[in-house]
C-alpha positions as CSV (number, residue, x, y, z in Angstrom):
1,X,10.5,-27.6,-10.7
2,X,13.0,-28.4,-13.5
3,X,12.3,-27.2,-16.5
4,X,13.5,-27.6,-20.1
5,X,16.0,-24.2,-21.3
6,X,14.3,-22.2,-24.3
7,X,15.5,-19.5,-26.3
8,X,12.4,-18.2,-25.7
9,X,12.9,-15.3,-22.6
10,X,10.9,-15.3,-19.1
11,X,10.4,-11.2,-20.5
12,X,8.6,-12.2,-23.5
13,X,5.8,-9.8,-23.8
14,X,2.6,-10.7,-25.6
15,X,3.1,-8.6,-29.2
16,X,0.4,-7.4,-31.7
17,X,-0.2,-4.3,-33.6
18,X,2.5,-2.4,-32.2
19,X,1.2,-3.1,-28.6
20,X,3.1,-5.5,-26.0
21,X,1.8,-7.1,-22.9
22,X,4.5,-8.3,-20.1
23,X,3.3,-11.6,-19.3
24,X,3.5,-13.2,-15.6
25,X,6.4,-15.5,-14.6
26,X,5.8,-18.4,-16.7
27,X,7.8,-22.1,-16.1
28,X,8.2,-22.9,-19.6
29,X,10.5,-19.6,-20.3
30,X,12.4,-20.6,-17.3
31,X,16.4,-21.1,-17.9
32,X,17.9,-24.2,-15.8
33,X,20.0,-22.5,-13.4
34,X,19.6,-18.9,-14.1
35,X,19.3,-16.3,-11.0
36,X,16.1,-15.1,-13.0
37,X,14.3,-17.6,-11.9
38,X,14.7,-17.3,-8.2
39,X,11.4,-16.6,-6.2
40,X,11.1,-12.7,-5.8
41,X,10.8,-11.0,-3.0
42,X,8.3,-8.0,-3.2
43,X,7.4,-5.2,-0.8
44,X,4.6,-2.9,-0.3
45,X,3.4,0.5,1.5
46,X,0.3,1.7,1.8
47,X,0.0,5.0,3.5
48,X,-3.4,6.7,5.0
49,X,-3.1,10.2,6.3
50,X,-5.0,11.6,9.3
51,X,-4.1,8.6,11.8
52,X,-7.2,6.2,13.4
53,X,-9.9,6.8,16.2
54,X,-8.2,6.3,19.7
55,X,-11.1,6.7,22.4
56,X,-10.3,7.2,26.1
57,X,-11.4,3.7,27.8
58,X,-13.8,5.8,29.8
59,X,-15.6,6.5,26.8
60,X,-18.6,3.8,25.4
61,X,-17.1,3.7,22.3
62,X,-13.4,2.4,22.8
63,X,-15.2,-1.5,23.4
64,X,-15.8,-0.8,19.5
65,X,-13.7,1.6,17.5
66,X,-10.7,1.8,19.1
67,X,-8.3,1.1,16.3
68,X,-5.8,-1.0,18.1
69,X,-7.1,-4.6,19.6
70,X,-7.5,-5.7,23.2
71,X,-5.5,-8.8,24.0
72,X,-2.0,-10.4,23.7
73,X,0.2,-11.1,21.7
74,X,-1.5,-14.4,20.4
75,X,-5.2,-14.0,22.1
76,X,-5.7,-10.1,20.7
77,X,-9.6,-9.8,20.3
78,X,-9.7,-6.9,17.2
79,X,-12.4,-4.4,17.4
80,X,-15.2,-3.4,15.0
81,X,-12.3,-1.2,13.4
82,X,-10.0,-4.6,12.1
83,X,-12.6,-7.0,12.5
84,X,-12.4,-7.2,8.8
85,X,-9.2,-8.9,8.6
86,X,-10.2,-11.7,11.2
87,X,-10.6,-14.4,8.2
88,X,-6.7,-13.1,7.7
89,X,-5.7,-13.0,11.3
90,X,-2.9,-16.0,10.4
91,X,-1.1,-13.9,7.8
92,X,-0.9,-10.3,9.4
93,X,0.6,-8.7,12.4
94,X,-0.3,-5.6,14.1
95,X,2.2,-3.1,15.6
96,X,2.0,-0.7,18.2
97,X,4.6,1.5,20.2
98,X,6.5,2.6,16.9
99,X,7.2,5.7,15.2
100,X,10.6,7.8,14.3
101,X,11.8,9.9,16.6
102,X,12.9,12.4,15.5
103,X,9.3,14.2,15.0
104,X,7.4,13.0,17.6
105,X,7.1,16.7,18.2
106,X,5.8,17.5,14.8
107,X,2.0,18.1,14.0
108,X,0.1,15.3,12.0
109,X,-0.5,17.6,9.6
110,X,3.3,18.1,8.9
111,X,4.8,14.5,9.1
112,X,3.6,12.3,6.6
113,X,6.4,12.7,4.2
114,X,9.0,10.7,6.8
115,X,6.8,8.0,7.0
116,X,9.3,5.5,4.9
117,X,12.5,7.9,5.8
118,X,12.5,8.0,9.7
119,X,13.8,12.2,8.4
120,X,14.0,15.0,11.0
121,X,11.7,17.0,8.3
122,X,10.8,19.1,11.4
123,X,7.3,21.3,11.8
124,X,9.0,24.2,9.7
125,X,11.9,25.9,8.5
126,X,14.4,24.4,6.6
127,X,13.3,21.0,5.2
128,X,15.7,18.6,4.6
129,X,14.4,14.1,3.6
130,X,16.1,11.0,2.9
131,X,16.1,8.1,1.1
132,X,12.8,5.9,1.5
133,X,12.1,2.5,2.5
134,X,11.2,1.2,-0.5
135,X,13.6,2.9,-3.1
136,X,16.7,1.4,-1.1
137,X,14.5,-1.9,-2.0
138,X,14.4,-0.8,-5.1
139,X,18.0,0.2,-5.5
140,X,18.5,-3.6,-4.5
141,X,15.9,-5.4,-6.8
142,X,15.3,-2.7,-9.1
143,X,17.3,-4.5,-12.1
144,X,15.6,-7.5,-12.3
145,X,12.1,-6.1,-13.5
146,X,11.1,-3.7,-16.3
147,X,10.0,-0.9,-12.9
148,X,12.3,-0.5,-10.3
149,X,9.0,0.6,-8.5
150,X,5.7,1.8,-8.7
151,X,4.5,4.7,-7.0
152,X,1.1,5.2,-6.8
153,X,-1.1,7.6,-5.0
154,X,-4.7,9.0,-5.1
155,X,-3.4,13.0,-5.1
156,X,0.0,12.7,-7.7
157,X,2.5,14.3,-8.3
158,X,4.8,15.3,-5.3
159,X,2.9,17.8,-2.9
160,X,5.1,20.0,-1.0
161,X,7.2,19.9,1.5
162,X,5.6,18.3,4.8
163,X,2.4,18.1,2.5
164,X,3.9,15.0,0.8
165,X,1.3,13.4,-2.3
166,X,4.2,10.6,-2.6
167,X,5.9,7.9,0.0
168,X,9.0,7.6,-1.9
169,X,12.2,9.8,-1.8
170,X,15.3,8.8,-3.8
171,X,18.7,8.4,-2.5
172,X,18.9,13.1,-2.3
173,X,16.1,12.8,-0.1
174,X,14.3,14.1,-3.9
175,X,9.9,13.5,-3.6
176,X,9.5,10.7,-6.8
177,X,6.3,11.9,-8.2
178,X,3.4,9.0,-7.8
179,X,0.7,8.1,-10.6
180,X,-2.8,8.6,-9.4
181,X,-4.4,7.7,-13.3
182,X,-5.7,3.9,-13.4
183,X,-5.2,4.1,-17.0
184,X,-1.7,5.7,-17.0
185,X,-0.5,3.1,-14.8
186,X,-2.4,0.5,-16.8
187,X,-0.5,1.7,-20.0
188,X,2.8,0.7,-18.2
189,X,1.9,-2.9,-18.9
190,X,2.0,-1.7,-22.2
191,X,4.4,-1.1,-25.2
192,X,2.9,1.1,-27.9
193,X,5.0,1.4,-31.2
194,X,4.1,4.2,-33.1
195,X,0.9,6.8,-32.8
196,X,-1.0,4.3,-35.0
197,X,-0.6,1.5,-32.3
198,X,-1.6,4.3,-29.5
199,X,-4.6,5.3,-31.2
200,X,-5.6,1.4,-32.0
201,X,-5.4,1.4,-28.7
202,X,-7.1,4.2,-27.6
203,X,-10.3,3.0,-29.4
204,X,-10.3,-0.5,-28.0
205,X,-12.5,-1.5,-25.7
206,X,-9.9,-3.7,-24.1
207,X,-6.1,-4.3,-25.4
208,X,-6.1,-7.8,-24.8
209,X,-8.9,-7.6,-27.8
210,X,-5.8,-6.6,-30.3
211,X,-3.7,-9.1,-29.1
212,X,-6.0,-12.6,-28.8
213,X,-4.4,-14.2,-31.7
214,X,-1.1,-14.0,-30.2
215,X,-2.7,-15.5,-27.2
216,X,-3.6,-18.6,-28.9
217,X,-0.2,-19.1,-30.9
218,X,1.5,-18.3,-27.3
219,X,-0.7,-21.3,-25.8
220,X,0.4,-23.7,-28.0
221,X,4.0,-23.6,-26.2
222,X,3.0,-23.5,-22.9
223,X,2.8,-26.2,-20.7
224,X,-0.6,-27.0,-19.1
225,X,0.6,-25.2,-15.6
226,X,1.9,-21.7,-17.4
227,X,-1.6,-22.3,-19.7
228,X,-4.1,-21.6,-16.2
229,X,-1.4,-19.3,-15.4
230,X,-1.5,-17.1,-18.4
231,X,-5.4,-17.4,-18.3
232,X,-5.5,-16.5,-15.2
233,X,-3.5,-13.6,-15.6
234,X,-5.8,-12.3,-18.8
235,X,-8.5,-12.7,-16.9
236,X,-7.0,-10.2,-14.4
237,X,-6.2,-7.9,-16.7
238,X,-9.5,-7.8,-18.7
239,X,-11.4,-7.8,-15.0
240,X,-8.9,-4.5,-14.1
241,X,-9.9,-2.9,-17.6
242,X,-13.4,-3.4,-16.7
243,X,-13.1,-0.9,-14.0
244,X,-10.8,1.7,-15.4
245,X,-13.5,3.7,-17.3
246,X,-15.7,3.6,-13.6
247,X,-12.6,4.6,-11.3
248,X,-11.6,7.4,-13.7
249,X,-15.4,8.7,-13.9
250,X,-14.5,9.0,-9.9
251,X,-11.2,10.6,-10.4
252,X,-12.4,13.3,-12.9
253,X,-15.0,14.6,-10.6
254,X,-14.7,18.0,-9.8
255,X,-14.1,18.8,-6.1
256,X,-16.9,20.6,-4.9
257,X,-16.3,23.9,-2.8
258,X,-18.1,22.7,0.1
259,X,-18.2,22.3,3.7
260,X,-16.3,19.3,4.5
261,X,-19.3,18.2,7.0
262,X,-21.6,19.0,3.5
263,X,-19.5,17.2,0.9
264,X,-20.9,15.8,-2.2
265,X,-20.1,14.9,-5.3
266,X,-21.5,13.7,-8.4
267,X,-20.2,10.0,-9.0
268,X,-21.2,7.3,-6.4
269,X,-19.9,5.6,-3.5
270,X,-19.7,2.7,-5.8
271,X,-17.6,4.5,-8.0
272,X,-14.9,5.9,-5.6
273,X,-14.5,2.2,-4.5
274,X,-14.0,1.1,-7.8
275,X,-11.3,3.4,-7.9
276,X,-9.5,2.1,-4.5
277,X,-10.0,-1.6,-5.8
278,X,-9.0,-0.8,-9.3
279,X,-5.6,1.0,-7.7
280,X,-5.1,-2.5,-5.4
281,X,-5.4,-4.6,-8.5
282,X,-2.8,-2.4,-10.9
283,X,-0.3,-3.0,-8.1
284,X,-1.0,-7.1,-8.1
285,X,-0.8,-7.1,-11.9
286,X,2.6,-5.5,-11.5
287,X,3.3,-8.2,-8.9
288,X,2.0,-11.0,-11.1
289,X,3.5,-9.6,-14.3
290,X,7.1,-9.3,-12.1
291,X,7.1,-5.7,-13.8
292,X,8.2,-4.7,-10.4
293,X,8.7,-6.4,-6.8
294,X,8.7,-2.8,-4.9
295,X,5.3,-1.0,-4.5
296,X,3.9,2.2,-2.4
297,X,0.3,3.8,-2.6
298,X,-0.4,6.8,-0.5
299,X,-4.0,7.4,0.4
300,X,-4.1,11.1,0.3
301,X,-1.4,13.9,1.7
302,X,-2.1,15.0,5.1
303,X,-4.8,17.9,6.0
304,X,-5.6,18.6,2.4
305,X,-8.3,18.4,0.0
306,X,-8.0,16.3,-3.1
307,X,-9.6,12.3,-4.2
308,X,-8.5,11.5,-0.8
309,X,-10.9,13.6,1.1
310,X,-13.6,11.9,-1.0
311,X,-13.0,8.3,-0.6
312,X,-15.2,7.8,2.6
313,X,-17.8,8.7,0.3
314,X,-17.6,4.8,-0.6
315,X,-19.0,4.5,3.0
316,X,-21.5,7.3,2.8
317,X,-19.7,9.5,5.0
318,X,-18.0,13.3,4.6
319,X,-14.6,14.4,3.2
320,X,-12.3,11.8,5.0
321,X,-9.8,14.5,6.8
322,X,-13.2,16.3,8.3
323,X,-14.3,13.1,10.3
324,X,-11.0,13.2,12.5
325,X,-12.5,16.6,13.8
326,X,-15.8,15.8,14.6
327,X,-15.1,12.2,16.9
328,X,-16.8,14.0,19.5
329,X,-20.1,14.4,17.6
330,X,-22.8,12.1,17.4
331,X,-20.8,8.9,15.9
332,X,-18.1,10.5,15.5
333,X,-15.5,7.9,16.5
334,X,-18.0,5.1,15.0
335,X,-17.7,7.5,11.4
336,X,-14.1,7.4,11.8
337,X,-13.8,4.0,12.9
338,X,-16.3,3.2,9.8
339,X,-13.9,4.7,7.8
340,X,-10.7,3.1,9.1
341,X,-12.6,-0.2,8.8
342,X,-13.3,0.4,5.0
343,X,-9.2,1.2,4.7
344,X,-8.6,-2.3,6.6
345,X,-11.3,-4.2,4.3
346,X,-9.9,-3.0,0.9
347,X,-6.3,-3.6,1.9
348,X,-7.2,-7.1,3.5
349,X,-9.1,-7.6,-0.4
350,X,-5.5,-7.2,-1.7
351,X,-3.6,-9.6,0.7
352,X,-6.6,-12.4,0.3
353,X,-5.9,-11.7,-3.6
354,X,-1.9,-12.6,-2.9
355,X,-3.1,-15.5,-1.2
356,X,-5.5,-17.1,-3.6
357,X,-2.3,-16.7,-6.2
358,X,0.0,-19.3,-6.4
359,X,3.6,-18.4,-7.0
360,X,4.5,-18.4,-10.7
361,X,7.4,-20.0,-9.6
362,X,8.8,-20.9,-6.0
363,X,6.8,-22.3,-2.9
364,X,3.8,-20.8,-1.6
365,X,1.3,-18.1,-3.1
366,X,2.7,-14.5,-3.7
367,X,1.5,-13.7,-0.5
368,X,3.9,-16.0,1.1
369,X,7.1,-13.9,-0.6
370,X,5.4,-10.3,-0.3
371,X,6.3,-7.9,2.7
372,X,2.9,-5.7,2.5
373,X,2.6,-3.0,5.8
374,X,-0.7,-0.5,5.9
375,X,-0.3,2.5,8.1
376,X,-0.1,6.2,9.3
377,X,2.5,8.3,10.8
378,X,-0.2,9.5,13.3
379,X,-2.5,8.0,15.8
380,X,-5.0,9.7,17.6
381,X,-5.8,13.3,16.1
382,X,-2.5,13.8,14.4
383,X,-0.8,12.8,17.4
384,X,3.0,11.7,15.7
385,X,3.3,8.5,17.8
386,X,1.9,5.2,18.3
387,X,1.9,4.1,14.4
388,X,-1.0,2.6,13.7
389,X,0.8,-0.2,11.7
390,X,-0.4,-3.6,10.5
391,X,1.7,-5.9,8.1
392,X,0.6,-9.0,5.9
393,X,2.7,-12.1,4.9
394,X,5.9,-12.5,4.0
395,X,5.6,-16.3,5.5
396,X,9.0,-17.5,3.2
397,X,10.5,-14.0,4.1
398,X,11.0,-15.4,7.9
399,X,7.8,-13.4,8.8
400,X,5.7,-14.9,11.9
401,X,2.6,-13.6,11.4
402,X,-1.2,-13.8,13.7
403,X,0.3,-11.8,16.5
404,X,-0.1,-8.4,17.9
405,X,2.9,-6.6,18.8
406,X,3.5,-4.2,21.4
407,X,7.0,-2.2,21.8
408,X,8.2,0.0,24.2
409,X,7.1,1.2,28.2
410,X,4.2,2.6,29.5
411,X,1.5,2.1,27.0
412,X,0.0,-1.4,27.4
413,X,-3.7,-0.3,26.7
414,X,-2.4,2.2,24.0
415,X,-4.3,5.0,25.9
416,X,-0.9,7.8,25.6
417,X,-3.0,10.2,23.9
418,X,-6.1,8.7,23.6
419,X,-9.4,10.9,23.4
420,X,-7.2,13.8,21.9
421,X,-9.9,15.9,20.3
422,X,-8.1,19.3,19.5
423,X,-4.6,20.7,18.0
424,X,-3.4,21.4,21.4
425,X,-3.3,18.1,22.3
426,X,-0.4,17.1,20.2
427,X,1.7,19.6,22.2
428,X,1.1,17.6,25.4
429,X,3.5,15.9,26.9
430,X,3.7,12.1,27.1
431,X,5.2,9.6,29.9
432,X,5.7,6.4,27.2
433,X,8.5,5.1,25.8
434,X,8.2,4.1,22.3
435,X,10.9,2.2,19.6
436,X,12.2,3.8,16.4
437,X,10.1,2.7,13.7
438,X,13.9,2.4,11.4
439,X,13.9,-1.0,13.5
440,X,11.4,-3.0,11.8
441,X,13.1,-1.2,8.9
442,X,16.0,-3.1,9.2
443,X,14.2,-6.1,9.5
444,X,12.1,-6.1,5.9
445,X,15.7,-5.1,4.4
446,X,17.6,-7.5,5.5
447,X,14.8,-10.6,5.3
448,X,14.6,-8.9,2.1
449,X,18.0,-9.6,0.8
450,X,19.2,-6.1,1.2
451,X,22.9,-5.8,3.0
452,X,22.1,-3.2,5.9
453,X,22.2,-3.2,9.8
454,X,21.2,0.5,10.0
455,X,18.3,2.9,8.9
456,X,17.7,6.2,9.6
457,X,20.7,6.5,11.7
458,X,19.2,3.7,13.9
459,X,20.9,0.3,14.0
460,X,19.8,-2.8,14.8
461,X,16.6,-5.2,13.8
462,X,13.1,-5.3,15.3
463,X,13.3,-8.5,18.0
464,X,10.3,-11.0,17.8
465,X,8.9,-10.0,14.2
């Protein structure tokens, strides 16, 4: 759409009382001509440690929670696991036959922390990671928002090595600590000028209630498009708000010293939801708001205790990491399953979010220009291969999407370590041939915009994405 040029800037934040809101993309700040204005291209990762249920086919409940589907590419029937995403099943694809190579001999437990670096961060010894994913992303798009990238997780901080709390690595293979605080990450929407403004803010029930009269005089110069867009966007805002007192009620919650089969805690299931959705909807005001175009959320850090352990409580089961251990229980792959499902439903929440959003400017909704992949570096109990892997949109990007993918030999029904119930089993040897995961890497850079033909040491694209 052609707009008229205005000295007023697409960055404008919304100012009052020493606070500043970035506002969305808006048409009527738009510059004829300028490169600013181009659609953006986003990415996001969302990580979940401790892999997916993988019954034998023997077994009564692989017709059910299996994670992968049954099917073809086009005709893939998902199972109770995904069935969650079927109102989505034209905007994602599902992978399987992927991982990185070089630690397909490493323990679950150990190999999270390559997940967006294809690495040789081995078992032990020496530890030595690369540049991630999404930070050569950001090295690419980084300048053109007010975050090169968010990282976001429910643990923090960095972890350890091969006990990772954070998906991103910068270009010294260097952990980039992720923000786990709803309101911390909130606050970078936020400009604060002076402790006077932070404590204004502080008290307020809800920032935008300290801004509303520059609302109103911003209105006035909008044109009727940018005005439902700018409502829209407040209302997500004040909506997200809403939930940040909830979610952090979750997150303060002391960890009891329990028995992970025991595990309790004092806020409710409702609550630790809250928290997951709240997380989602920081990262799609920092999509709407173009604060950044490169995302990554890590749902825990594999085999420890933290929030993550306690966010199947918002499905009334036991610390998260315990349920891989108990699938041949009573339930147990339906518990895990349940719990894989509630990953799926949250994430699919997100992408039907991008969907309902059109563009601020350029075709489509957001989901339409936004690469978003959910997965784990392990499959069936910790095993390092087989990547459970599904990706939404990205329809403008050159993404076909409504398929399920299989790579690689000898694995059709995805049984290659299937029914894996103990630590030994990882050590087993496997008769399947599997891709490098760096493949598809190649592809989201360079549909992306990002100059490469290599990742990981690995060259070449990903054929039929």
């Amino acid at each position: 759409m052609k707009t008229q040029a205005t000295s007023l800037s697409r960055r404008t934040f919304l100012r009052g009382t020493g606070i500043a809101l970035a506002l969305p993309w808006l048409e009527t700040f738009a510059v004829a001509g300028s490169n600013a204005d181009e659609t953006p291209k986003r990415f996001l990762s969302v990580y979940h440690p401790d892999g997916v249920g993988l019954p034998l086919k023997s077994d009564p409940a692989w017709k059910d929670w299996s994670w992968f589907p049954r099917g073809g590419e086009r005709d893939f029937e998902l199972t109770k696991v995904l069935d969650v995403l079927e109102p989505l099943r034209s905007e994602i694809t599902i992978y399987s036959g992927l991982s990185h190579p070089a630690v397909r001999q490493v323990h679950g437990h150990s190999n999270a922390d390559q997940y967006l670096t294809g690495a040789d961060t081995k078992g032990h010894g020496p530890y030595q990671n690369s540049i991630s994913l999404d930070q050569v992303i950001a090295e690419h798009a980084g300048d053109r928002t007010r975050h090169a990238s968010l990282v976001m997780s429910t643990n923090g901080g960095i972890g350890g090595p091969r006990g990772a709390q954070t998906q991103s690595f910068n270009r010294e293979g260097r952990p980039i600590p992720a923000m786990n605080k709803p309101k911390e990450i909130f606050d970078l929407l936020f400009e604060t000028s002076g402790k006077e403004a932070a404590a204004k803010l502080a008290r307020s029930k809800s920032a935008l209630d300290l801004l509303i009269a520059n609302t109103r005089s911003l209105q006035q110069k909008l044109s009727q498009h940018d005005q439902k867009t700018l409502e829209q966007y407040l209302d997500a805002v004040r909506d997200t708000e809403v939930k940040l007192a909830k979610a952090q009620k979750w997150l303060d919650t002391p960890i009891p010293k329990v028995d992970t089969s025991n595990l309790h805690m004092d806020a409710e299931p409702k609550e630790a939801r809250l928290y997951f959705q709240t997380m989602y909807e920081l990262i799609y005001l920092a999509f709407l708001s173009d604060s950044t175009r490169v995302a990554t959320f890590q749902l825990g850090r594999e085999n420890g205790e933290g929030p993550h352990d306690l966010l199947s409580m918002a499905v009334g089961l036991g610390g998260a990491h315990g349920l891989t251990h108990a699938v041949k229980k009573p339930n147990g792959w339906k518990n895990l399953g349940t719990y894989n499902r509630y990953q799926a439903e949250e994430f699919g929440r997100f992408v039907q979010k991008l969907k309902e959003t059109a563009e601020p400017i350029g075709n489509g909704n957001m989901l339409d220009n936004t690469f978003a992949m959910h997965g784990s570096a392990s499959s069936s109990f910790h095993l390092s291969r087989n990547y459970p892997i599904i990706s939404a949109g990205g329809k403008n990007l050159g993404f076909e999407n409504g398929r399920y993918l299989k790579f690689g030999k000898g694995n059709a029904d995805n049984q290659a370590g299937a029914g894996i119930v103990t630590d030994a089993g990882w050590r087993g040897k496997i008769e399947v041939e599997e891709l490098p995961l760096a493949h598809l890497f190649v592809t989201v850079l360079q549909r992306l915009g990002v100059e490469a033909d290599s990742f990981a040491g690995y060259t070449g694209t990903l054929g039929r994405v």
